[in-house]
C-alpha positions in Angstrom: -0.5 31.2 14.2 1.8 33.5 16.5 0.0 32.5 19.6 0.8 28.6 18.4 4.0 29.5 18.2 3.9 31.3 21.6 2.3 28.2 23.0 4.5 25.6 21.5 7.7 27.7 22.5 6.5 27.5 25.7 5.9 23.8 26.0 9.5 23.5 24.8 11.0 25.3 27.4 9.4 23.7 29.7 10.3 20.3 28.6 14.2 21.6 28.2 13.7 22.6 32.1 12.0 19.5 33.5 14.4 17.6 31.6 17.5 19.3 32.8 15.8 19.1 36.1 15.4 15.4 35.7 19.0 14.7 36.9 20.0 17.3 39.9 21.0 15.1 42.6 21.7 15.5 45.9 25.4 15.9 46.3 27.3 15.6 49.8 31.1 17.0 50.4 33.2 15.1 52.9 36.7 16.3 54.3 39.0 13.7 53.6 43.5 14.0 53.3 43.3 13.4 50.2 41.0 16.4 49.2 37.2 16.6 49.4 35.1 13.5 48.4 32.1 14.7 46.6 29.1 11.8 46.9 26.4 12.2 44.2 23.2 10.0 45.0 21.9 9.1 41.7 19.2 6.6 42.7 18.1 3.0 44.1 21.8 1.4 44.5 23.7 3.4 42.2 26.5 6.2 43.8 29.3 8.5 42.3 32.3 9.4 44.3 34.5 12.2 43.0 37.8 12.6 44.7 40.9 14.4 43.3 39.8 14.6 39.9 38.7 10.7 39.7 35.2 9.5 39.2 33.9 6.1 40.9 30.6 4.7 39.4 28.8 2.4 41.6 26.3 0.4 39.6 25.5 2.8 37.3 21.9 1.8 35.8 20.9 4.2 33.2 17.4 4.0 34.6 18.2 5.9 37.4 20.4 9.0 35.7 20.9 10.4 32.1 24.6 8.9 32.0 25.1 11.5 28.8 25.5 14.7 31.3 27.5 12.6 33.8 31.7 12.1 33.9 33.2 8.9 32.8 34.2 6.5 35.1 38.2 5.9 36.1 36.4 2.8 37.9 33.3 1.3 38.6 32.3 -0.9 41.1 29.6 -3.6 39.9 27.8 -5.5 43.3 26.3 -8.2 41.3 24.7 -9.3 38.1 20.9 -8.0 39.2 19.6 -5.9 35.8 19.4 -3.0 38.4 22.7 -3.4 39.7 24.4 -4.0 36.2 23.5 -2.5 32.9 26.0 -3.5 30.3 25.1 -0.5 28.1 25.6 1.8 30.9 28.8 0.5 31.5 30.0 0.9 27.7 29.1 4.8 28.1 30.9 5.5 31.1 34.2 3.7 29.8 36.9 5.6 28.5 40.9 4.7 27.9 41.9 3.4 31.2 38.5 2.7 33.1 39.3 -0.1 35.4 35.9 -2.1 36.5 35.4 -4.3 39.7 33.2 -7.1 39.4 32.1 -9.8 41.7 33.0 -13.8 39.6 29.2 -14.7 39.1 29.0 -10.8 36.9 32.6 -11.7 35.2 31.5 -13.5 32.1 29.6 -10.5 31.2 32.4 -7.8 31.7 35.8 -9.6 30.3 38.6 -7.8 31.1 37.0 -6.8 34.4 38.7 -7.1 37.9 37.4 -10.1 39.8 37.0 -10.0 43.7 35.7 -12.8 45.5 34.4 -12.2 49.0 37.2 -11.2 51.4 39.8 -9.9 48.5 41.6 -7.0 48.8 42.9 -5.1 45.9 44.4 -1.7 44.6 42.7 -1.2 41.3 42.9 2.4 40.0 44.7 3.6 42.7 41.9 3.0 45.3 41.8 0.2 48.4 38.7 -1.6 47.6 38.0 -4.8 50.0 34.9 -7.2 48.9 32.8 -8.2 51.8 30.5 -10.8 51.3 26.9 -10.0 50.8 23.7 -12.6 51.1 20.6 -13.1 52.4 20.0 -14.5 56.1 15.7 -14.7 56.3 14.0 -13.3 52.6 14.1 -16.5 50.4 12.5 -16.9 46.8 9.3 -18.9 46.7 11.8 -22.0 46.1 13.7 -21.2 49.4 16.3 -20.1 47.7 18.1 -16.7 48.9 17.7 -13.9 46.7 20.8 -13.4 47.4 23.1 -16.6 48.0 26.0 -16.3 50.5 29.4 -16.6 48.0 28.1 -15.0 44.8 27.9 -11.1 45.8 29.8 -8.5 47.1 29.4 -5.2 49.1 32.4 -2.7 48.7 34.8 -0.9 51.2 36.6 1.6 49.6 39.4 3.8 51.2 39.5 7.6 50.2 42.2 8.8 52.0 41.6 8.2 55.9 37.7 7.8 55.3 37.0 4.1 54.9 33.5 4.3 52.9 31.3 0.9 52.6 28.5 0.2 50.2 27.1 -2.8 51.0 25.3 -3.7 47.9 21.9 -6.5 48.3 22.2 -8.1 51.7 21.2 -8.8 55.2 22.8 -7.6 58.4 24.9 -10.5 58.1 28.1 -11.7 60.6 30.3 -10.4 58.1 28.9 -6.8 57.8 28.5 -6.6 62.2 32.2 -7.7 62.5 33.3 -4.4 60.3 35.7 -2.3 61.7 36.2 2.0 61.2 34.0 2.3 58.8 33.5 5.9 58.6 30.6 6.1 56.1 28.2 3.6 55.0 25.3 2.7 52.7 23.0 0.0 53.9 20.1 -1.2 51.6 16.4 -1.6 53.1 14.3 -2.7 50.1 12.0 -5.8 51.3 11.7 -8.5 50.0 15.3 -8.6 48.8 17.4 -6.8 51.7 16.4 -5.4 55.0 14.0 -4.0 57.2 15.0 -0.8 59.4 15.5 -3.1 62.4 18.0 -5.3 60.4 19.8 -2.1 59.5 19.6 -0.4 62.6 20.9 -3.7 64.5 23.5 -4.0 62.0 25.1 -0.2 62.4 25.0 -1.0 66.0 27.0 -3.5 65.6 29.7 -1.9 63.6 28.9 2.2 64.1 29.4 3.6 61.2 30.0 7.2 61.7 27.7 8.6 58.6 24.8 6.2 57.9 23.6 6.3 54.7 20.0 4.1 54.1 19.7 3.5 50.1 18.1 1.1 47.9 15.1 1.8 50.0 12.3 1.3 47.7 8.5 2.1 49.3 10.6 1.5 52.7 10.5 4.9 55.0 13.9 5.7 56.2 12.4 7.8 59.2 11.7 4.5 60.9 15.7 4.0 60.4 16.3 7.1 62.1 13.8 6.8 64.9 15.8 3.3 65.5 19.0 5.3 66.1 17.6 8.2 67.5 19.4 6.9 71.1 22.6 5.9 69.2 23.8 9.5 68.6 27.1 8.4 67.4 26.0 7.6 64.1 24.7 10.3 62.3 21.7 9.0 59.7 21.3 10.9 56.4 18.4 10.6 54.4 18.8 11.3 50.5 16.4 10.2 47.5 17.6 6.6 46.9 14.6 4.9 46.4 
């Protein structure tokens, strides 16, 4: 009976430390004026920001973190309407008195009260600059020829943190839009095929624009070391690779 015991206390503790395990992400600490940003890559296409005691959700899905050890939001930033882009139930965890949420129109029936931006809006909303820059697919179509992403519906984020301009570019192709971007100090570019881009698309398109922090996420089975061997001669940008399948 006492070597049960021994056994099953055992079992336990290791349960309590995969679990606790479960959810150590990668942080990364950037210098900004306004004090240090703290980025926290929580998986797929959902980010935290932390800057001066504020907390920025970007399409928090609970699939991807345990939202119960994580800080509420004083905004979140919602791309689109895609289940793994916006989960309502994660949403109504993270919310406290005073979360302010920023939603593109097509996600707006499902979050009133939200903030609406339509593609090429500007707004302060919680005392950040957030711009919406229009997101859509150029080549990967539905079986229907329809885009999986249609040009007007989603957005891709720039938000300002001091100095640092920081872009998230939510479900899209290297579109005109995203090449024609301007000091964009740090960005996140998806490369999940079907439904965004391949390396090369992502590479042309941070040519285009030079980001100086290049961020792949969203990447799915995609390997980001063909990203970086893309770049490898554009030593300007600096690629990062963290776990954002």
């Amino acid at each position: 009976m006492k070597l049960i015991s021994i056994i099953v206390g055992i079992l336990l503790l290791m349960g309590v430390n995969m679990a606790s395990g479960k959810d150590k992400f990668e942080k990364d600490v950037i210098k900004t004026q306004a004090g240090d940003l703290e980025i926290t890559f929580i998986g797929h296409g959902t980010l935290m920001f932390t800057i001066g005691g504020q907390v920025i959700h970007v399409d928090p899905v609970g699939q991807y973190g345990d939202y119960r050890q994580l800080p509420k939001a004083d905004l979140i930033l919602i791309t689109h309407e895609h289940r793994d882009h916006l989960d309502l139930q994660t949403v109504a965890a993270l919310r406290k008195p005073g979360t302010q949420i920023v939603v593109n129109q097509a996600g707006a029936a499902r979050l009133p009260g939200a903030v609406v931006l339509k593609n090429g809006e500007k707004k302060t909303v919680a005392g950040f600059q957030i711009e919406a820059v229009p997101t859509y697919n150029l080549v990967h179509k539905r079986d229907s020829g329809e885009p999986f992403h249609p040009k007007g519906r989603d957005n891709g984020y720039i938000i300002n943190f001091g100095e640092k301009r920081v872009y998230v570019a939510g479900d899209t192709e290297n579109t005109p839009e995203m090449k024609a971007l301007k000091n964009i100090d740090i960005a996140f570019l998806p490369m999940n095929l079907p439904y965004t881009m391949t390396p090369e698309m992502v590479a042309d398109a941070a040519k285009a624009f030079k980001p100086r922090i290049l961020y792949p996420y969203h990447y799915g089975k995609t390997d980001p070391a063909k990203l970086v061997n893309l770049l490898k001669s554009t030593p300007e940008i600096e690629v990062r690779v963290r776990k954002m399948e």
